[in-house]
N, C-alpha and C positions, 0 to 999 in steps of 0.2 A: 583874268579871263573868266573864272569861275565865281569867282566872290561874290556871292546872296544869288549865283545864278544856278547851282547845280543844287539835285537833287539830294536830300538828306542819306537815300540809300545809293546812292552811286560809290561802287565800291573802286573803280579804274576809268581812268582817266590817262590816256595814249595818247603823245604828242609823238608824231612818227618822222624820220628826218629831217629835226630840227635844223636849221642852219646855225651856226656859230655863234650871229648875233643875239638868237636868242636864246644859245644855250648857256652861256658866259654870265648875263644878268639871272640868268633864272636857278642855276646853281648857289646864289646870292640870295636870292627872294625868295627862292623854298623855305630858307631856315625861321623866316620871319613868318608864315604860314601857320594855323594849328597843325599841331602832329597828324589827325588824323585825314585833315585835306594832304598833307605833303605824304603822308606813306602813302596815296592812293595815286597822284599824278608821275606817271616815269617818263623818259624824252628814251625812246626806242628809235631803231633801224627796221626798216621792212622786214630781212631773214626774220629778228627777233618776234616779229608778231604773231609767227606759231609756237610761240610759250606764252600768249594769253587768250590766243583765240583759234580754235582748231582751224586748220588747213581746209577743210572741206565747206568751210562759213566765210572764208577770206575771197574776193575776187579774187582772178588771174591777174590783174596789174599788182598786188597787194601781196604776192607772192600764195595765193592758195589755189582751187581748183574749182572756185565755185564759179559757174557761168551767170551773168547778172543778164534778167528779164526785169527790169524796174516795172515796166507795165504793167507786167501780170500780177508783181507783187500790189501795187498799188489797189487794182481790181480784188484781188483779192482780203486787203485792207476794207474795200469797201464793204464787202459781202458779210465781212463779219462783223463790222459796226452796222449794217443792217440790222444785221441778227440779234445784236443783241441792245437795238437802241432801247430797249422798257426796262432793261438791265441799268442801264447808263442812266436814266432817268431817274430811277429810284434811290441808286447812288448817289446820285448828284444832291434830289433832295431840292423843295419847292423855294427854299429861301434862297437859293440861287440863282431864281429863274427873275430875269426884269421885266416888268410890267410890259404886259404887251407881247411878249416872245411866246412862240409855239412851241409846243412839247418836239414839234420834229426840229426847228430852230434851234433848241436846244442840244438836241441829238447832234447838229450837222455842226454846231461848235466845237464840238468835240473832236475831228478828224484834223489830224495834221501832217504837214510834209517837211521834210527838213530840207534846207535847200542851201548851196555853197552861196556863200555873200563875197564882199570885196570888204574890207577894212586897212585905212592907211598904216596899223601896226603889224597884224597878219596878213598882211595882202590877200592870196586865195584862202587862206585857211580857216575864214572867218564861218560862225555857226551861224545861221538864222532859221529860226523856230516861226511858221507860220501856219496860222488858223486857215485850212483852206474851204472846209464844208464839204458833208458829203457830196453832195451835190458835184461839187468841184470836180472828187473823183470820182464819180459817175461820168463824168465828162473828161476822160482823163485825154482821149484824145486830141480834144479843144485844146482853143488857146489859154485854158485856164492849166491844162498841165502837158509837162513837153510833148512831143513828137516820140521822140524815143528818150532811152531811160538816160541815155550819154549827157541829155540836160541838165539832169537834177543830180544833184551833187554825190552821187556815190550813194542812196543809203541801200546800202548795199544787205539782202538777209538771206539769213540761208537755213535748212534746215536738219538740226541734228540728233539722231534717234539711234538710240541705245549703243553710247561710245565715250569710254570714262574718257574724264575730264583728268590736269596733271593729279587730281588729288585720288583719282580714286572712284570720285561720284559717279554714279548713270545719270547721263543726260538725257530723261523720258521725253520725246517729243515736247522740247523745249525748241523752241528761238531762238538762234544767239545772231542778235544784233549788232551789225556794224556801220557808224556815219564816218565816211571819211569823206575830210576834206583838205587836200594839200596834208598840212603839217598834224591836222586833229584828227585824233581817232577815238571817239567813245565807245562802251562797248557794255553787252546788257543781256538779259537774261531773261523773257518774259515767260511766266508759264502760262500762258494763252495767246491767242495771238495777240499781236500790241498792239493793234486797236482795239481790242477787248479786253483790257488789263482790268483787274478785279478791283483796283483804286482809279473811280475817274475823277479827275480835276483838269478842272480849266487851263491850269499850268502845263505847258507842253513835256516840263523836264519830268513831271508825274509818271510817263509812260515808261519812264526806265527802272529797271530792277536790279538787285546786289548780281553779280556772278556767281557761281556755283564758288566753295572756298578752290583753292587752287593753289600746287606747290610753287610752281609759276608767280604767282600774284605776292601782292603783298601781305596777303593775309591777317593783317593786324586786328583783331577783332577781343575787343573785353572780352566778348559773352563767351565768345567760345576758348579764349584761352586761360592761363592759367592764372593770369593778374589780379582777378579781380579781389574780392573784402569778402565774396562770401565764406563758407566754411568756418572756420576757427585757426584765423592767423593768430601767430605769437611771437614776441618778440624773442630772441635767442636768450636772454634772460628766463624768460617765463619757458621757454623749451626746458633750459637745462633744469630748474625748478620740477616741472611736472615728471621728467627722467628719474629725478632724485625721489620724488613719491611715490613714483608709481615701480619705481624697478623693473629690472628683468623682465618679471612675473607678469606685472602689469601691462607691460609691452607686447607682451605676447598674448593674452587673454584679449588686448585690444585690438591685438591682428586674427586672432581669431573668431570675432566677430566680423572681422571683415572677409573673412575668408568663409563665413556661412554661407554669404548674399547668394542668391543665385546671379547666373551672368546676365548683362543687362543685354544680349541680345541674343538673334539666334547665328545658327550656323549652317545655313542650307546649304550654301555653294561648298564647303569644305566637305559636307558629307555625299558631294555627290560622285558617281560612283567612277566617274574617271578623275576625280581630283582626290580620291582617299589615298592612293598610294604616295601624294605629295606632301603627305605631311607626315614628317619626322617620326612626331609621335601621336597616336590615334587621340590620347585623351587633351589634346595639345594643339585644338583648333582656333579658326580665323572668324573672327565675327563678320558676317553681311556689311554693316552700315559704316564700316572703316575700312573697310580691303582695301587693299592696293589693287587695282584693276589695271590689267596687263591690254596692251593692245592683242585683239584677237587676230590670229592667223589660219587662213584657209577658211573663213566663215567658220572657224570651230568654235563653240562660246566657252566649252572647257578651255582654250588655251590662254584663257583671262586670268586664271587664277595662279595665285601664289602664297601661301600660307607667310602672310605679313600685313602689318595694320599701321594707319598712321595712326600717331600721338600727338595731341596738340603739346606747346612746349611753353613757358613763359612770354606772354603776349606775342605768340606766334603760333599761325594756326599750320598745323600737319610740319610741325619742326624735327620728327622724327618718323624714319618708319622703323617700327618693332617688328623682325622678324626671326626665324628658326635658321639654326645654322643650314646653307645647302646641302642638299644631298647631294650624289655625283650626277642624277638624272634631274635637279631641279637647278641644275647651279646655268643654265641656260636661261632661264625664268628669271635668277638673280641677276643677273646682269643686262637681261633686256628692263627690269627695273630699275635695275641704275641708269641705265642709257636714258630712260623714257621718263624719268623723272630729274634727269639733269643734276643727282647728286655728286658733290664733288671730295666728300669724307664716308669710310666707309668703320665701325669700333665693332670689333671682336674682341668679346669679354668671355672668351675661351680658347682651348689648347684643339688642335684636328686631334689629340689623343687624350684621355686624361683615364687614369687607372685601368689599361688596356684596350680602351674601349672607344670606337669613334666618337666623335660628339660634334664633327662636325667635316664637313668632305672639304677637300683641297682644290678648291675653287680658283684660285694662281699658283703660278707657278711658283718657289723657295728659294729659286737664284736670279743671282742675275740675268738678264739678256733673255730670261725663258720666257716663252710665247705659249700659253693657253688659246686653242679658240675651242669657242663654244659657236656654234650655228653663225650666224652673220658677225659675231664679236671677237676680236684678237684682243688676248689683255698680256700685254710685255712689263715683264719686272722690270724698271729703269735702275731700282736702288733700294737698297735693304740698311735700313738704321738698327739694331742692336742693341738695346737698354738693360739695364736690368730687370725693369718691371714691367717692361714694356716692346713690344719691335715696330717700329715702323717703313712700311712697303711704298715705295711711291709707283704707281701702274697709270699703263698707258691704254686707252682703250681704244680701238682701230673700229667702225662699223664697214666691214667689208660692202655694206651694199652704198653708200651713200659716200665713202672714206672718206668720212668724217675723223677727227681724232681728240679724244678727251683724255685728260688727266686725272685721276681718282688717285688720294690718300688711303693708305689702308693701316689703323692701327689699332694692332692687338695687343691684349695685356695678360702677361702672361705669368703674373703673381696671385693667380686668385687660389687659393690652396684646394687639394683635391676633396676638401671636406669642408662643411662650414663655409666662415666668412675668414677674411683678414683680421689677425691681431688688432691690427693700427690701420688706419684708412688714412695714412699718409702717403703712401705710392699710389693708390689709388685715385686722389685729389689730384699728385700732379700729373698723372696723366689725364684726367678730364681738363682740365688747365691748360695741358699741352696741344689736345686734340682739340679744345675750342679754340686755341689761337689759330691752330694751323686751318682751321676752316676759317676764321675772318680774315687770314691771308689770304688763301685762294679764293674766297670772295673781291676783294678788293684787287688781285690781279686780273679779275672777267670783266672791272671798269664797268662801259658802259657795255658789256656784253648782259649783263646779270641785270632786269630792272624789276627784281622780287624784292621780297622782305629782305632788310638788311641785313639780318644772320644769314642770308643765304639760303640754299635749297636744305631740303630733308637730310636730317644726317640716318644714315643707316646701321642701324645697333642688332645684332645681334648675338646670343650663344650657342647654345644646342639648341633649347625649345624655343628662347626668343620672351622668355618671361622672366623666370628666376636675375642672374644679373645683369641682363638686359631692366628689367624694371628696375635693378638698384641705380644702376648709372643712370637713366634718365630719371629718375625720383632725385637725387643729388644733382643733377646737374640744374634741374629747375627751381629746386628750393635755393640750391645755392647764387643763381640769378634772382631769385625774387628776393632773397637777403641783402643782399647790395644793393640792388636798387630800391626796394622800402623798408629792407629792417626788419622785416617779417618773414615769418614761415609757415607753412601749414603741412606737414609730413604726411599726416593721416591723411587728409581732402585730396592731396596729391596724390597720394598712391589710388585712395575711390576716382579719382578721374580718370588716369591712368589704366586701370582695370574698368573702366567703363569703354574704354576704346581699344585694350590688345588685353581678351580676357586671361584671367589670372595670373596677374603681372604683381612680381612680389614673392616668388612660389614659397620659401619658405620663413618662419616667424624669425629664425637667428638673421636674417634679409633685411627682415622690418626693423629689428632692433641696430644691425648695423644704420642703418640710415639716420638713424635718429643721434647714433653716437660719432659717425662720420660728419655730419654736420655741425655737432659740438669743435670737434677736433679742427676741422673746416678756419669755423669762429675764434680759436685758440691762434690757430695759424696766423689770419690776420688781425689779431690783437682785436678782436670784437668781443674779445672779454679775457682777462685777466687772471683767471684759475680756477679751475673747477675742482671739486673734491665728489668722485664717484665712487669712493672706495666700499660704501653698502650697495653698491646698484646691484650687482649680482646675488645680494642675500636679502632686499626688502622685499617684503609682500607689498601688493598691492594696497593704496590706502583709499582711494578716490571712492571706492565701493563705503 
């Protein structure tokens, strides 16, 4: 359906109540696909469509709340390819124009309608992309476009200002475009209006743009995740090599330079002054351009905030949110996060006590059958697992307004010693081990519920501040995915990205050094190398200098 017909930035692709017949070959045909066309098309259910397209952009048959005026829009369409046909022209560029063709000719090439087609494989569902001329819509009354909007196949748009998106983002008076037709739903992002998209081409599929990233979505993207060759990968070979050179010493002079940078962004919204008492601790804030942005309540724009950041993860974009343990007046905040990001694991890499002192508020209940609610959320302990190095909570989350009812993992690890780092980062392993299986189960138990990224939604990491072992475990958990999969690691680039997006993540240098010797150990475990002699690590200087 798509092949050499869609656009090179179309990031989704929504086949909505597929029928059977075509869901059966298409589970088949995906795998034959490049990766990056197959992680973007999902075969969704209507409910499912407000986890990729807000409610308020979706028609009322489509399950949302937006009332459709086709006409106006179309008019409106017109106005602004008016506007900006000398824009469009210049764009376009005179090698394009055929002999003979008017500069406004040109212009009126340019306007297009999407309109529902019949096709013997899709029956209603089929796409047709046609040139209509402004003109056309100038005339939209005429028999050149319908009567009312009921004709033309749904392209349904609506308009969305200042209302984060699953990820996080503001959506500044953007467009979020919807064409459905029967079974197809695309879906698109213009930051102008679409007929005025700042790329004109003759090609209708031109007019569409990536989505905002989205925890929702599939997210798969090189640039922004953690895959790519830039940096200074190494193979675990050349790791434990540069270990053995540089020592201790060197580990930590290396992390001190990275611990000079200033942060790469700013922190307005944490400093402001009905969000400063939410954060744990004053020197221990959220950067603007990763927040997790909460749904606001009451028209309050404070109640957006929550001192937590996504983190992109191994070819996955916002695979984690990094946040600060709740307080007892923020743990309402944490849980409308979890609700509104649909995540289904929740890792606590701390103790609610540790050396007399909180570190983090008791946000569920300790036993069984106990019922915490916070404001519209009930959260019931179903089951408490009990490990050595670890305990795992299984909770039920109830949304009293909607009673809706989700299941959330909760596991804490509760060997991390009250000083320093672990001896041995072999309890530590298997619990990330443990806690990534049990999130590709409950992925794979939401079926066709889930049509994200295959790792599923955001996993939720926190300690106290939401830096220090909060960065360690997602620093391991990502090298240790990108080790399996190509054999390489980048420790350092990791943690700079990492503190690019939930600042000073890493907090202390014996942090940085376990990571580097936790991933040795990692490689020992699976026989990705055969013995290592560290016995000077802890008395060489550094030699690289």
């Amino acid at each position: 359906l798509t092949k050499g017909g869609y656009p090179a930035r179309l990031k989704k692709v929504l086949i909505v109540t597929a029928p059977l017949w075509f869901k059966a070959p298409f589970k088949i045909l995906r795998l034959f696909v490049r990766e990056k066309l197959r992680e973007r098309v999902f075969t969704v259910s209507i409910p499912q469509l407000s986890l990729h397209v807000p409610r308020e952009s979706l028609p009322v048959r489509l399950g949302g709340t937006l009332e459709v005026d086709h006409s106006s829009w179309l008019l409106h369409c017109y106005k602004s390819m008016t506007n900006r046909e000398d824009e469009i022209i210049a764009t376009t560029g005179q090698q394009q124009q055929p002999p003979g063709q008017t500069s406004s000719g040109l212009a009126d090439s340019k306007a297009t309608a999407v309109v529902r087609g019949t096709s013997p494989v899709m029956g209603s569902a089929g796409i047709t992309a046609i040139s209509t001329g402004v003109s056309a819509l100038d005339a939209h009354h005429s028999a050149t476009a319908p009567a009312n909007a009921s004709d033309l196949a749904g392209a349904d748009y609506g308009h969305r200002t200042q209302s984060p998106s699953h990820n996080g983002a503001l959506v500044d008076d953007h467009h979020i475009s919807v064409v459905e037709t029967g079974d197809l739903v695309a879906t698109g992002v213009n930051q102008h209006q679409l007929a005025g998209h700042h790329h004109q081409h003759t090609n209708t599929s031109e007019l569409w743009t990536e989505n905002p990233p989205s925890s929702a979505s599939s997210g798969f993207s090189d640039d922004d995740s953690l895959a790519g060759a830039e940096g200074d990968p190494k193979t675990i070979e050349q790791i434990v090599q540069m270990v053995r050179e540089r020592g201790k010493v060197g580990l930590i002079r290396e992390y001190a330079e990275i611990k000079a940078r200033a942060p790469d962004g700013t922190f307005t919204h944490a400093k402001l002054k009905n969000n400063l008492a939410k954060n744990r601790y004053t020197d221990v804030l959220c950067y603007d351009h990763s927040r997790v942005v909460l749904s606001q309540e009451d028209d309050d724009p404070s109640t957006d905030y929550i001192n937590a950041n996504f983190v992109d993860g191994y070819k996955q974009k916002n695979a984690y949110i990094s946040t600060q343990g709740p307080l007892p007046k923020t743990s309402y905040d944490f849980w409308r996060m979890v609700w509104e990001q649909h995540c289904l694991l929740i890792v606590m890499t701390t103790r609610v006590m540790e050396r007399s002192r909180a570190k983090c508020g008791q946000y569920w209940e300790p036993v069984e059958g106990g019922v915490a609610e916070y404001g519209f959320y009930h959260i019931r302990t179903l089951s408490i697992e009990t490990n050595e190095d670890y305990t795992v909570v299984e909770l039920e989350i109830r949304n009293t307004k909607t009673d809706e009812v989700r299941c959330v993992s909760h596991w804490q690890f509760t060997s991390w010693p009250d000083y320093g780092v672990p001896s041995s980062a072999k309890a530590m392993l298997n619990f990330l081990q443990r806690a990534r299986e049990k999130q590709a189960e409950m992925v794979r138990s939401l079926g066709d519920l889930w049509a994200g990224h295959p790792r599923g939604p955001p996993i939720v990491v926190h300690c106290s501040a939401g830096i220090g072992r909060t960065g360690t475990f997602i620093t391991l958990d990502i090298c240790i995915s990108r080790l399996e999969d190509v054999g390489t690691a980048d420790i350092k680039g990791t943690v700079e990205k990492i503190r690019s997006q939930r600042a000073y993540s890493i907090q202390m240098p014996d942090q940085y050094v376990f990571c580097h010797l936790a991933l040795i150990e990692y490689a020992l475990s699976r026989s990705l190398l055969q013995s290592v002699d560290l016995s000077e690590f802890d008395d060489r200087e550094d030699e690289s200098d």
